[in-house]
C-alpha positions in Angstrom: 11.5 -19.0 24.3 8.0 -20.2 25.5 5.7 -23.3 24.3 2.5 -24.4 25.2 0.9 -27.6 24.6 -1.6 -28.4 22.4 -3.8 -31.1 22.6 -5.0 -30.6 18.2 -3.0 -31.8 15.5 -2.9 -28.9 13.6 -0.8 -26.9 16.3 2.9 -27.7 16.5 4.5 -25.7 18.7 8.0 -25.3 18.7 9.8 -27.5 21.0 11.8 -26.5 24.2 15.6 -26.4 23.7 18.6 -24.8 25.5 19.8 -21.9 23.8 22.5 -23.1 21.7 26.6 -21.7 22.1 27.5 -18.8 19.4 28.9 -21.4 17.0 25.8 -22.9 16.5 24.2 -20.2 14.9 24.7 -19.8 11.5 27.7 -17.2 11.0 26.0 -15.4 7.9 24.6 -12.2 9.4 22.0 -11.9 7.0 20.3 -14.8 7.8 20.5 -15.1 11.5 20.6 -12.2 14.2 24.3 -12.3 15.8 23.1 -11.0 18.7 19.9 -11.1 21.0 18.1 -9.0 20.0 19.8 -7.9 17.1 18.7 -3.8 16.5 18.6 -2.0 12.5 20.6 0.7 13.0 18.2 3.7 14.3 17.2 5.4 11.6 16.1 9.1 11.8 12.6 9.7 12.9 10.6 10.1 9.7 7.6 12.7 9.3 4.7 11.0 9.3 1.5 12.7 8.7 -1.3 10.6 10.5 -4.3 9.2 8.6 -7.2 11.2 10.6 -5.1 14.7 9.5 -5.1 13.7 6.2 -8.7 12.6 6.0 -9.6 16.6 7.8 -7.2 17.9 5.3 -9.3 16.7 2.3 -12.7 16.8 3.9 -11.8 20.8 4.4 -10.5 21.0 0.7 -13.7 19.8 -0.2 -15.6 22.2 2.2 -13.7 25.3 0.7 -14.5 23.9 -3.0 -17.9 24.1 -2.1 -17.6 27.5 -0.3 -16.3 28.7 -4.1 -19.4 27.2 -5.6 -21.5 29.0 -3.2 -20.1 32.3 -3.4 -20.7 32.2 -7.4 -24.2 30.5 -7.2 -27.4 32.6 -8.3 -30.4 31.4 -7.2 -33.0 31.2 -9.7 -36.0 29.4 -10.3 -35.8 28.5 -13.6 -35.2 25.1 -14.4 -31.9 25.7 -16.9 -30.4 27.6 -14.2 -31.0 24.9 -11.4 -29.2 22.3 -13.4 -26.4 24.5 -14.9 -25.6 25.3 -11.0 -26.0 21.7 -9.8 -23.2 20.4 -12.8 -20.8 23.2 -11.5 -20.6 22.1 -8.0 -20.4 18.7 -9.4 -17.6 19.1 -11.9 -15.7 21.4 -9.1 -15.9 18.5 -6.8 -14.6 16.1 -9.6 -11.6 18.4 -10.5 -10.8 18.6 -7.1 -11.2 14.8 -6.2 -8.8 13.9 -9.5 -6.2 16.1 -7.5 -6.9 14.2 -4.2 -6.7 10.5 -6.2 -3.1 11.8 -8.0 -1.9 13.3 -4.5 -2.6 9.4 -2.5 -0.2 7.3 -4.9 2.0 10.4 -5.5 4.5 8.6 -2.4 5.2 11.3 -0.6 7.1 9.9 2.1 5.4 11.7 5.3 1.8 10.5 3.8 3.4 6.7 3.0 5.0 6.3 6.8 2.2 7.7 8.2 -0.9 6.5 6.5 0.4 3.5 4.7 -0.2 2.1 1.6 -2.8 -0.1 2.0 -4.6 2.4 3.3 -4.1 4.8 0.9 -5.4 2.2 -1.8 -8.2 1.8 -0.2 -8.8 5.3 -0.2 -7.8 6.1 -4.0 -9.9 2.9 -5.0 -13.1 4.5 -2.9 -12.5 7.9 -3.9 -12.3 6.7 -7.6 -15.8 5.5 -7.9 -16.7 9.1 -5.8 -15.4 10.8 -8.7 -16.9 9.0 -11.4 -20.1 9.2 -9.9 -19.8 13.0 -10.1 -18.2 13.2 -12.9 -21.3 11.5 -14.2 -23.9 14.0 -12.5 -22.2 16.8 -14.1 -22.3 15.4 -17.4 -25.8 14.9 -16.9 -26.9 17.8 -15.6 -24.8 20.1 -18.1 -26.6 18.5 -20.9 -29.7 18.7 -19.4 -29.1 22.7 -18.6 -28.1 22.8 -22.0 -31.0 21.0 -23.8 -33.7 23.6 -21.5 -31.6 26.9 -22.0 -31.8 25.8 -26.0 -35.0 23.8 -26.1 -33.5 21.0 -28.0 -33.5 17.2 -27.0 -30.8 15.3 -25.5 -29.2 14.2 -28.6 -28.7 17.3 -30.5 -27.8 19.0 -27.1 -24.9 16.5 -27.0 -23.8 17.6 -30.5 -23.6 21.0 -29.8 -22.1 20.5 -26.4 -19.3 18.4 -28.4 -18.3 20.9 -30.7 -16.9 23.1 -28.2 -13.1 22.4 -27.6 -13.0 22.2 -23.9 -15.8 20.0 -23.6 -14.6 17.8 -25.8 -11.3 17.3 -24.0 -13.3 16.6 -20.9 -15.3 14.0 -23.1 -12.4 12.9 -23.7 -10.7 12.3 -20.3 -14.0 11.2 -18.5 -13.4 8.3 -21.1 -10.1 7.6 -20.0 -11.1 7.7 -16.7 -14.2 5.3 -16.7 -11.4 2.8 -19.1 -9.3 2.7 -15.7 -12.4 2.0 -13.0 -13.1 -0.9 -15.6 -10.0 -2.1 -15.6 -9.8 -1.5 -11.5 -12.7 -3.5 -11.3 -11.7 -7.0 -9.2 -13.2 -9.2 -11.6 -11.4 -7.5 -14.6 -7.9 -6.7 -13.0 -7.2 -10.4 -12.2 -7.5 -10.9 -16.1 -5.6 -8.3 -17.4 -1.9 -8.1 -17.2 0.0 -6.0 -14.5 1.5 -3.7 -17.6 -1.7 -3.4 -19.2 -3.3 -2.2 -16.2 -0.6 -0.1 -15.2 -0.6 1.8 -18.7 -4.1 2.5 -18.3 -3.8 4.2 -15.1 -1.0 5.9 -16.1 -3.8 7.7 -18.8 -4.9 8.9 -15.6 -2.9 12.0 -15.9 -3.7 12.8 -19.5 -7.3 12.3 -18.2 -6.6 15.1 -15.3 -4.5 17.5 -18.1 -7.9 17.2 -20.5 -10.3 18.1 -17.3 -7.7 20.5 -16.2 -8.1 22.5 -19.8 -12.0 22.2 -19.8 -12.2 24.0 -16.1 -9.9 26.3 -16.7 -12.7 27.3 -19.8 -15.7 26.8 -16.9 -17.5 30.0 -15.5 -16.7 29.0 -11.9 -13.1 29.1 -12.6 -12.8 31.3 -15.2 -14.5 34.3 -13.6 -12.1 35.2 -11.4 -8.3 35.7 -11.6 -7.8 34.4 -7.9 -9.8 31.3 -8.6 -7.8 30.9 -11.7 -4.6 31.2 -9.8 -5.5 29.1 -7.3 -6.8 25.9 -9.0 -3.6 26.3 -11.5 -0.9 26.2 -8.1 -2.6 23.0 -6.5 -2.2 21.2 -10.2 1.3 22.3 -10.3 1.5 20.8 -6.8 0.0 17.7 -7.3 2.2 17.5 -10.7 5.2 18.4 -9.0 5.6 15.5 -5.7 4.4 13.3 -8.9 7.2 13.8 -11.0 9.7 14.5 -7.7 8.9 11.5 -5.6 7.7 9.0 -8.8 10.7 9.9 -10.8 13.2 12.3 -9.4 13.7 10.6 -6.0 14.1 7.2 -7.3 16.4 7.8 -10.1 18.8 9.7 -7.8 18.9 6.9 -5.2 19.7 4.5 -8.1 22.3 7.0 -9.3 23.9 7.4 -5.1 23.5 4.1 -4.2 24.0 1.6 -7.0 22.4 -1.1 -6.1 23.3 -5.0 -7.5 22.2 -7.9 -6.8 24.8 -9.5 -4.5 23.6 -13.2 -3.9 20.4 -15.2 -4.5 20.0 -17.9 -1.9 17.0 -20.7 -1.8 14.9 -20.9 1.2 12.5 -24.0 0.0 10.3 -24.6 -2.5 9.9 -21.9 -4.9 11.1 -19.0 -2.4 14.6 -17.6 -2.4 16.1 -14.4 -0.3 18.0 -12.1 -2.9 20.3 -9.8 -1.2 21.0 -6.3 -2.9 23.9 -4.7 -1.7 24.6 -0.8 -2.4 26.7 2.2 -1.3 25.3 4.5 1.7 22.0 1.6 2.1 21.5 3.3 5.4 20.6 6.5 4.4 17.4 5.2 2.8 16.2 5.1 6.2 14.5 1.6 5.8 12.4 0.1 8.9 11.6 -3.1 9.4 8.4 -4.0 8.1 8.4 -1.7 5.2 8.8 -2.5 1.6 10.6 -1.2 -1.7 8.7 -1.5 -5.3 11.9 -3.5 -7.1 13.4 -2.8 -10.8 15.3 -5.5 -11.5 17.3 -4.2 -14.8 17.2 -7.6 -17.0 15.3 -8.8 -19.2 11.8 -9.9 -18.6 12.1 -7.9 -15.0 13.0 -4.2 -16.1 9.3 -3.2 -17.0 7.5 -4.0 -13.9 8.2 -2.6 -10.4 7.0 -5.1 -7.8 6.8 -4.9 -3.9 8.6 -6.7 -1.6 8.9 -6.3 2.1 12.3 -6.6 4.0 12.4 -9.5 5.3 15.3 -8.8 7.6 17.2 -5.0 9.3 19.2 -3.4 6.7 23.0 -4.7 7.8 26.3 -3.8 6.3 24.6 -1.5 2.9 22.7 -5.1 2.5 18.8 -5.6 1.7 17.1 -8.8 1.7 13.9 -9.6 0.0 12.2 -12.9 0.4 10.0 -14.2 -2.5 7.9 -16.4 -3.1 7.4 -17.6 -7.2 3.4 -16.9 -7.3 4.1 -15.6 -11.0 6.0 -15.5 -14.4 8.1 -12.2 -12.7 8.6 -13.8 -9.2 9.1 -17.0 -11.0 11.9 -15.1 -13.3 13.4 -13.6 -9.7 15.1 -16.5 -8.8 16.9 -16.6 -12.1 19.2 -13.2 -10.9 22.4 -13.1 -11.5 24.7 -11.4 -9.3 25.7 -8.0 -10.2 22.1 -7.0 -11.7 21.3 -3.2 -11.6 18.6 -3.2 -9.6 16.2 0.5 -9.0 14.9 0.6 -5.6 11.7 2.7 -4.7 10.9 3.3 -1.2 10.9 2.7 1.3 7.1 2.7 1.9 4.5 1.4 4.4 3.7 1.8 7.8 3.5 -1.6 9.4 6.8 -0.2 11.9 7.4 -0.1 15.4 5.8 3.8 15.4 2.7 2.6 15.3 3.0 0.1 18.9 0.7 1.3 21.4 1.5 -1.7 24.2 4.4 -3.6 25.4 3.3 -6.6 24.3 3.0 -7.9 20.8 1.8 -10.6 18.7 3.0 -11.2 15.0 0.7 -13.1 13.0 1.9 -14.1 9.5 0.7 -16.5 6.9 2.6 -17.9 4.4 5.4 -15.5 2.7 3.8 -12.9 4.8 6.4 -13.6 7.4 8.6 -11.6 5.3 8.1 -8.2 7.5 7.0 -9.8 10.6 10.9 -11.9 10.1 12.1 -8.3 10.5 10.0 -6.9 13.2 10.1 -10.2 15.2 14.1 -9.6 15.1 14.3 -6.1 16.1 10.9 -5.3 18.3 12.3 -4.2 21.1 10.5 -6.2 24.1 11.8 -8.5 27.4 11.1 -12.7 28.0 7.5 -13.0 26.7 6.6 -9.8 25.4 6.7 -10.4 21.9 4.6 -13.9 20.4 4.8 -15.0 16.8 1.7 -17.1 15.5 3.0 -18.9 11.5 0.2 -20.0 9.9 1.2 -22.2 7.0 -0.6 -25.5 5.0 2.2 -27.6 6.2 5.9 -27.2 7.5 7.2 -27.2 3.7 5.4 -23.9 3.6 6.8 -22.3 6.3 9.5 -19.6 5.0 12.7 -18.4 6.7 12.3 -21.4 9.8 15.9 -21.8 10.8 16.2 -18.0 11.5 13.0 -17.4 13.1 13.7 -20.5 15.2 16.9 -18.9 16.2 15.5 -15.3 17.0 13.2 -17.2 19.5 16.1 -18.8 21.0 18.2 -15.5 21.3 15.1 -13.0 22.4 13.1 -15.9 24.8 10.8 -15.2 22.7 7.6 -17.3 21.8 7.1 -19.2 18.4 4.0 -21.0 17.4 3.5 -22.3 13.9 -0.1 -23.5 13.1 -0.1 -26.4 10.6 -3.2 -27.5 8.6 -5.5 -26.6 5.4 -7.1 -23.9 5.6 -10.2 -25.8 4.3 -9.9 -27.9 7.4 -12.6 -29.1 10.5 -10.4 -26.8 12.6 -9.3 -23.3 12.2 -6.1 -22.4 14.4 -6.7 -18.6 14.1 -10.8 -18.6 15.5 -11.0 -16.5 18.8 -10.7 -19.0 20.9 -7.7 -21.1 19.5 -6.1 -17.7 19.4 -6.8 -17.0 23.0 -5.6 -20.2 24.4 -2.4 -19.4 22.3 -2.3 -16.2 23.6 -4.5 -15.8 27.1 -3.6 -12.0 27.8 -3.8 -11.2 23.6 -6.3 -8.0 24.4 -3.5 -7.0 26.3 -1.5 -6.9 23.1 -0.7 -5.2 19.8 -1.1 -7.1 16.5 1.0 -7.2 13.9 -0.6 -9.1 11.1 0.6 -10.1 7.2 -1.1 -13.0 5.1 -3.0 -13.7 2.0 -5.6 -11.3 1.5 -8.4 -14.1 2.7 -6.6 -15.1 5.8 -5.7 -11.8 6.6 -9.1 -10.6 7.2 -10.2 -14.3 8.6 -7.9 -13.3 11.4 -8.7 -9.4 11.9 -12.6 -11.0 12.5 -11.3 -13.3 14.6 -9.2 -11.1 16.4 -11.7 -8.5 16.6 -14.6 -11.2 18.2 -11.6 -12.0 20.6 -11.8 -8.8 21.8 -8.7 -7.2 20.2 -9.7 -3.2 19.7 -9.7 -2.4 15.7 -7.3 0.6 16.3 -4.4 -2.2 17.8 -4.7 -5.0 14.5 -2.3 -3.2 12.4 -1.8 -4.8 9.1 -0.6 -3.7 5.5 -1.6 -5.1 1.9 0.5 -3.8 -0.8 -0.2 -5.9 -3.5 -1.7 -2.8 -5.8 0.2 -0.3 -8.1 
């Protein structure tokens, strides 16, 4: 293990100490590596489909949509016409960016390992507001076709429009749609409880049924039996790896591994570990640094899936989750008992060892958002010096798991640095150059990073101004659906 000496308060550094005989370290092998460095065991390579495929792969979609709408466009001059073939590319794009949106948080497994979840968020939330936006245009400019082809105004135009079945189904959906951009919306999610938000995006897939029904009626699908065929098999896709991977998959693996909660054990002040314990854990093929969306079958818990990392390798058909009571359901987590049924989705992210490009590392964690790096810090594999671990926490009550990272250190000669202070205060321990006199070589190095939402991207701008390339800061927010 390696120190360095700081000359600021805020920077306690871990002090130097012989590595301590075997019976020193706590015996429980969930808490504390048995071994330097203590390995998960390997799990089969998963398919992992990276995120600059997936990006072609839709971008081409979209191209061949609007190759269809090309090959059944009439040029015309007349003003009608114009807008009638402007709302048909629109509402093809639409139909086909609903199908994109339900395929990103259907959890296919190759997309989730490879792309990761934050990342796919990030897309679904941007591509949301893409489809509205044309879903918008082509409402517009179908009523507008409308109201010129009939020379009526806007308003009886709408009435007409309504009275046909299909359009009225889109109406319809477009509405359920729009209810879940509101309710998307920052400012409006933090006030509206996790199970009312998650039954209005579940009204996203009635939404895509109703537009599904109203293009199936369009000219541009319609007209030809191909086309027909076609845009039917990639909803039945889509609908399919829904219901397989968001259903299927995770009752099964409830059903083969029967998982229960086997101990919950405090760490400090409103965090405990809970340990699940199941039959054949290892052929879930868990990594460290990935996380599970958790059913806990009591009362007050069962409704709600919520994601937790791993904080440490899957040992002996054991997981361990590490919590933090932010919440009335992570308050109600420490109130487990053991033998609780718990459903286990997952596992999901890509914050693993896949995505290391150098053979050095550092972990940066604040707060409970050691509870992956724990994991990686343990089982990385890596010589004397080549993995770092930087804790940023308010104060040493608020640093999670200590005695085990403290003794992963020991075992790997690893270095351990946790950075003490407010994060309101005259000196920031993560600014480029703190982080470089922590870390002199750290362009030379990977980063592995998990925090708050505000520190984590305090730290990416700081380790980006260091000089840290973009494509080496990996880091993974799952806090969404």
């Amino acid at each position: 293990m390696t120190t360095e000496a700081s000359h600021h308060p805020l920077y306690v550094p871990l002090p130097s100490q012989p590595a301590p005989a075997p019976a020193a370290v706590p015996p429980t092998s969930a808490r504390v590596p048995a071994s330097a460095p203590a390995r998960a065991p390997a799990p089969v390579p998963a398919l992992r489909l990276a995120p600059d495929r997936l990006r072609t792969g839709i971008v081409a979609g979209a191209g061949a949509v609007a190759l269809l709408w090309g090959l059944q466009a009439r040029p015309s001059a007349r003003l009608d016409a114009f807008f009638a073939t402007g709302a048909h590319l629109t509402g093809l794009l639409a139909g086909y960016g609903v199908l994109v949106l339900l395929l990103l948080m259907a959890r296919v497994p190759a997309v989730e390992h490879g792309v990761g979840a934050d990342r796919l968020a990030r897309w679904h939330s941007r591509g949301g507001r893409y489809v509205l936006g044309l879903i918008g245009a082509h409402a517009v400019l179908a009523l507008c076709g409308y109201a010129v082809h009939t020379h009526t105004d806007l308003v009886t135009a709408t009435g007409d429009l309504l009275s046909y079945g299909a359009i009225a189904a889109a109406t319809a959906g477009t509405a359920l749609l729009v209810a879940v951009g509101v309710t998307s919306a920052r400012a409006v999610r933090r006030r509206v409880r996790h199970e009312t938000w998650r039954a209005v995006h579940l009204s996203a897939l009635l939404a895509a049924a109703l537009g599904f029904v109203h293009q199936l009626a369009g000219p541009d699908v319609a007209g030809s039996l191909l086309v027909v065929w076609l845009w039917s098999m990639a909803h039945a896709t889509v609908g399919v790896l829904l219901v397989w991977y968001r259903i299927v998959v995770p009752v099964r693996a409830a059903l083969r591994h029967e998982l229960r909660v086997a101990e919950v054990r405090d760490e400090g002040p409103g965090v405990v570990s809970v340990l699940v314990q199941g039959r054949g854990v290892a052929r879930l093929r868990a990594e460290p640094g990935q996380f599970f969306r958790w059913r806990f079958l009591r009362r007050g818990l069962w409704a709600t899936a919520l994601p937790f990392s791993l904080s440490a390798p899957v040992r002996d058909d054991t997981l361990r989750i590490t919590v933090k009571a932010l919440g009335d359901h992570t308050r109600r987590i420490r109130r487990l008992r053991p033998g609780t049924r718990v459903l286990a989705s997952g596992p999901f992210g890509a914050l693993t060892a896949h995505r290391r490009t150098r053979r050095k590392v550092l972990l940066l964690a604040g707060g409970v958002g050691i509870t992956p790096l724990r994991a990686l810090f343990e089982t990385l594999p890596g010589g004397p010096g080549d993995i770092t671990l930087l804790y940023r926490a308010s104060d040493a009550g608020g640093l999670v798991l200590r005695e085990e990272l403290e003794a992963i250190a020991r075992e790997r000669q690893a270095a351990l640095h946790y950075l003490l202070g407010p994060s309101d205060g005259s000196f920031d321990p993560l600014a480029p150059l703190a982080l470089r006199e922590l870390v002199p070589d750290l362009t030379a190095h990977d980063v592995y990073l998990c925090g708050p939402p505000a520190m984590a991207r305090a730290a990416t701008d700081s380790l980006s101004r260091a000089g840290v390339p973009a494509s080496r800061i990996h880091s993974e927010d799952f806090d969404h659906g």
